[in-house]
MARKOL-647765 format. One line per field, with one value per residue: residue number from 1; residue in one letter; x, y, z of N, C-alpha, C in turn. Coordinates in nm, 2 decimals, decimal comma, padded with zeros to 4 digits. Layout:
N
k <- (NUM / ...) .
r <- (A / ...) .
npx <- (X / ...) .
npy <- (Y / ...) .
npz <- (Z / ...) .
capx <- (X / ...) .
capy <- (Y / ...) .
capz <- (Z / ...) .
cpx <- (X / ...) .
cpy <- (Y / ...) .
cpz <- (Z / ...) .
END
This chain:
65
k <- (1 / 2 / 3 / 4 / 5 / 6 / 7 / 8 / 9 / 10 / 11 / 12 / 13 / 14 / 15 / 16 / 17 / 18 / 19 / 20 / 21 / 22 / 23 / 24 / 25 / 26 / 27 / 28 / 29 / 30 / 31 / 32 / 33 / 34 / 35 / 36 / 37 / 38 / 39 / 40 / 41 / 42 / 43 / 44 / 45 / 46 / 47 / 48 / 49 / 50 / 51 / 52 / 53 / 54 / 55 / 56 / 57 / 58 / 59 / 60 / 61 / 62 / 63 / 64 / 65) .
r <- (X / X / X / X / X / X / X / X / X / X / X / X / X / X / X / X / X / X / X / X / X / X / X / X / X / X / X / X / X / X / X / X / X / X / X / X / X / X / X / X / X / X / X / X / X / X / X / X / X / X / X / X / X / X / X / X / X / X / X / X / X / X / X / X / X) .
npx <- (00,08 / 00,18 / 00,42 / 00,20 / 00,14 / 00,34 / 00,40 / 00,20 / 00,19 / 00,48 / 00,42 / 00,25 / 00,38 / 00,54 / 00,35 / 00,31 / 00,51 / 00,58 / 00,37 / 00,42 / 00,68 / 00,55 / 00,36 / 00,46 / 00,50 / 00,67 / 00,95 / 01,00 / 01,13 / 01,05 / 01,14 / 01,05 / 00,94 / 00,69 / 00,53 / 00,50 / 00,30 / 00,26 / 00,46 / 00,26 / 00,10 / 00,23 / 00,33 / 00,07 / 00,00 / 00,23 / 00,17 / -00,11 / -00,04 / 00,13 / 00,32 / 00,54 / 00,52 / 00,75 / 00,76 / 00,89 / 00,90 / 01,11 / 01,24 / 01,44 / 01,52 / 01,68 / 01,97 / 01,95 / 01,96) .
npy <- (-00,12 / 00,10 / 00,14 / 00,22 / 00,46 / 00,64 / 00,58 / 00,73 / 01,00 / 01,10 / 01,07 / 01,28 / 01,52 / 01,52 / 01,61 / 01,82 / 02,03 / 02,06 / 02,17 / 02,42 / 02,48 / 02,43 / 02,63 / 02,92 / 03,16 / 03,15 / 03,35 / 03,43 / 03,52 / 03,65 / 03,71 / 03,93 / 04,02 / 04,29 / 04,24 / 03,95 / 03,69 / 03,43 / 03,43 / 03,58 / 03,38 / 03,20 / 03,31 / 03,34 / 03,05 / 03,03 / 03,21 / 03,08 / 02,86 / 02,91 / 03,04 / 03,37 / 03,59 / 03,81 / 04,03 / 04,10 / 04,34 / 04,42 / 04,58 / 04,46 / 04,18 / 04,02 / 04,10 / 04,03 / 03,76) .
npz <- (00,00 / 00,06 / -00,13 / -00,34 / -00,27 / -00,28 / -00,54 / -00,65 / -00,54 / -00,63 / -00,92 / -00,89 / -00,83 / -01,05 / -01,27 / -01,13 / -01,14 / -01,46 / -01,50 / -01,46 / -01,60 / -01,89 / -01,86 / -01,95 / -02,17 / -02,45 / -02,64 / -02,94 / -03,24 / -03,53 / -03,84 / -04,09 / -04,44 / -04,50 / -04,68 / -04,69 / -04,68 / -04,59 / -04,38 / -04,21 / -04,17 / -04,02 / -03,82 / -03,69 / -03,61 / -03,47 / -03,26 / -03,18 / -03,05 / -02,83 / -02,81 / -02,76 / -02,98 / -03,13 / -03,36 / -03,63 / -03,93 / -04,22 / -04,48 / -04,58 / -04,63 / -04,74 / -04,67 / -04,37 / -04,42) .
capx <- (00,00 / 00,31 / 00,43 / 00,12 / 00,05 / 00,46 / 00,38 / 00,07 / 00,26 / 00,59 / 00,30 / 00,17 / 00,49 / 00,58 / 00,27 / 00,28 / 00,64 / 00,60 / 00,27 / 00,44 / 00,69 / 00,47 / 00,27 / 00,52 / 00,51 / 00,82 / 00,99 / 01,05 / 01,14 / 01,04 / 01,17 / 00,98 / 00,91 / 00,61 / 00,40 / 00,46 / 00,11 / 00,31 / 00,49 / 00,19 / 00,06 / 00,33 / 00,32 / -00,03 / 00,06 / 00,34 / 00,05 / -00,24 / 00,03 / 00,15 / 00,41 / 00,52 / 00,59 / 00,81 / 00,75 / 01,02 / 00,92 / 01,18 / 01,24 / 01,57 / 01,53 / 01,82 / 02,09 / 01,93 / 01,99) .
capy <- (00,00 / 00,26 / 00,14 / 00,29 / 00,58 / 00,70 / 00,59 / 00,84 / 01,11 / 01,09 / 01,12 / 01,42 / 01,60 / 01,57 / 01,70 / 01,99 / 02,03 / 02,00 / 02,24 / 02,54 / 02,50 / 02,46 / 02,77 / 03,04 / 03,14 / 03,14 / 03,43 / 03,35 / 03,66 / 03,65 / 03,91 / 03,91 / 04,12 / 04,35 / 04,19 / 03,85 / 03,62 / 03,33 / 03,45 / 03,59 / 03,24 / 03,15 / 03,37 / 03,33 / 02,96 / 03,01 / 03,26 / 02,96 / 02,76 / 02,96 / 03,14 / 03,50 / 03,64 / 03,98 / 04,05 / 04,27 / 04,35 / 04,47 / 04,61 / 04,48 / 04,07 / 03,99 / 04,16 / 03,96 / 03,60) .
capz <- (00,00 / 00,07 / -00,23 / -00,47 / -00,23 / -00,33 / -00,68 / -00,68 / -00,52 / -00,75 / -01,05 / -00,86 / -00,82 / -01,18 / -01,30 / -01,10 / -01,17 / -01,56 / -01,55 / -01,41 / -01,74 / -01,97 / -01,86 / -01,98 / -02,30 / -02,52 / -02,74 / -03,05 / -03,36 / -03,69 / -03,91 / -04,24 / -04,54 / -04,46 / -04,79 / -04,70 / -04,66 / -04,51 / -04,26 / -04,13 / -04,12 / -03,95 / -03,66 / -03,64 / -03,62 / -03,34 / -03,12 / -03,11 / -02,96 / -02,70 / -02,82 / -02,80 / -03,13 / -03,21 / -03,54 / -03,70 / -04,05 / -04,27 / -04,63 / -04,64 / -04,58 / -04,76 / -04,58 / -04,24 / -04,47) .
cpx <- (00,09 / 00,35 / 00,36 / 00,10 / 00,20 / 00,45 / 00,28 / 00,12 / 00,42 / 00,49 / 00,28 / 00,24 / 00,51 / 00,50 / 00,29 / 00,41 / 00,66 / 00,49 / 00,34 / 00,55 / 00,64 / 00,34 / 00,33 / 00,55 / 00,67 / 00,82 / 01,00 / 01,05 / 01,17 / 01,09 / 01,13 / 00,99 / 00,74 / 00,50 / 00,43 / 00,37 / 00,17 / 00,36 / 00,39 / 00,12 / 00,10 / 00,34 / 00,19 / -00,04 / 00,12 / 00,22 / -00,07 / -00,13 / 00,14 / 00,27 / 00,43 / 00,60 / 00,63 / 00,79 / 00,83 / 01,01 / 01,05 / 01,17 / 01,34 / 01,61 / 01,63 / 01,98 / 02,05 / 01,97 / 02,15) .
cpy <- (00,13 / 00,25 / 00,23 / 00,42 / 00,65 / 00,67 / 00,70 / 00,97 / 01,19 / 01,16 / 01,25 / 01,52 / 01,59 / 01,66 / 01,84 / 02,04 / 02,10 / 02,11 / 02,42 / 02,57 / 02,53 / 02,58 / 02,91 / 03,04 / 03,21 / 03,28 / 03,37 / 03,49 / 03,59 / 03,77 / 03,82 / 04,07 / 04,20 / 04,30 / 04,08 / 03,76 / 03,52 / 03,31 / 03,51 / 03,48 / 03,21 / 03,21 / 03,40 / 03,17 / 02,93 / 03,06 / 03,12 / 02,85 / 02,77 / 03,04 / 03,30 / 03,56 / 03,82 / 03,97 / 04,17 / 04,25 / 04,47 / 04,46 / 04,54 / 04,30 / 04,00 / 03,97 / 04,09 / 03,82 / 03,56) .
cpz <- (00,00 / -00,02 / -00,33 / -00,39 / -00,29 / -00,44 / -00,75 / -00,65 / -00,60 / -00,86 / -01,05 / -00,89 / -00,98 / -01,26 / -01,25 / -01,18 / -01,36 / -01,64 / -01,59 / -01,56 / -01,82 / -01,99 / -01,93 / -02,09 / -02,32 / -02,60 / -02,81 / -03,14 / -03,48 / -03,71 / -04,07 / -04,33 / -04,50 / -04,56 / -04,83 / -04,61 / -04,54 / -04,42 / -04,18 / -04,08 / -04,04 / -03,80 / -03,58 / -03,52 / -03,42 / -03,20 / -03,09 / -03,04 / -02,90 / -02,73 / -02,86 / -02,91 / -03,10 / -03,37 / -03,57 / -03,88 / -04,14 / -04,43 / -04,74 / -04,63 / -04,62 / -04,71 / -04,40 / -04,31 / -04,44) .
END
């Protein structure tokens, strides 16, 4: 019985452990061209799953490659 009750509490602890992670959203920086479709996808994309997007549009996307 002490066995499964420290097997249920281990479980517990990870969970909580594992939640408090996965709570905080991430940076992440795009740099795109101001009149591209796909990168807005893209950072739409990154926001429904949790991440915090910078968006730095630029004229010059080349000279960032």
């Amino acid at each position: 019985m002490q066995n499964y009750f420290s097997k249920i509490l281990i479980s517990l602890l990870l969970i909580i452990s594992t939640y408090g992670y996965s709570s905080e959203l991430q940076d992440i920086t795009v740099y795109r061209s101001p009149n591209c479709g796909c990168c807005s996808g893209w950072i739409k994309h990154l926001q429904e799953h949790q991440f915090n997007v910078i968006d730095i549009k630029t004229n010059n996307i080349n000279k960032l490659k």
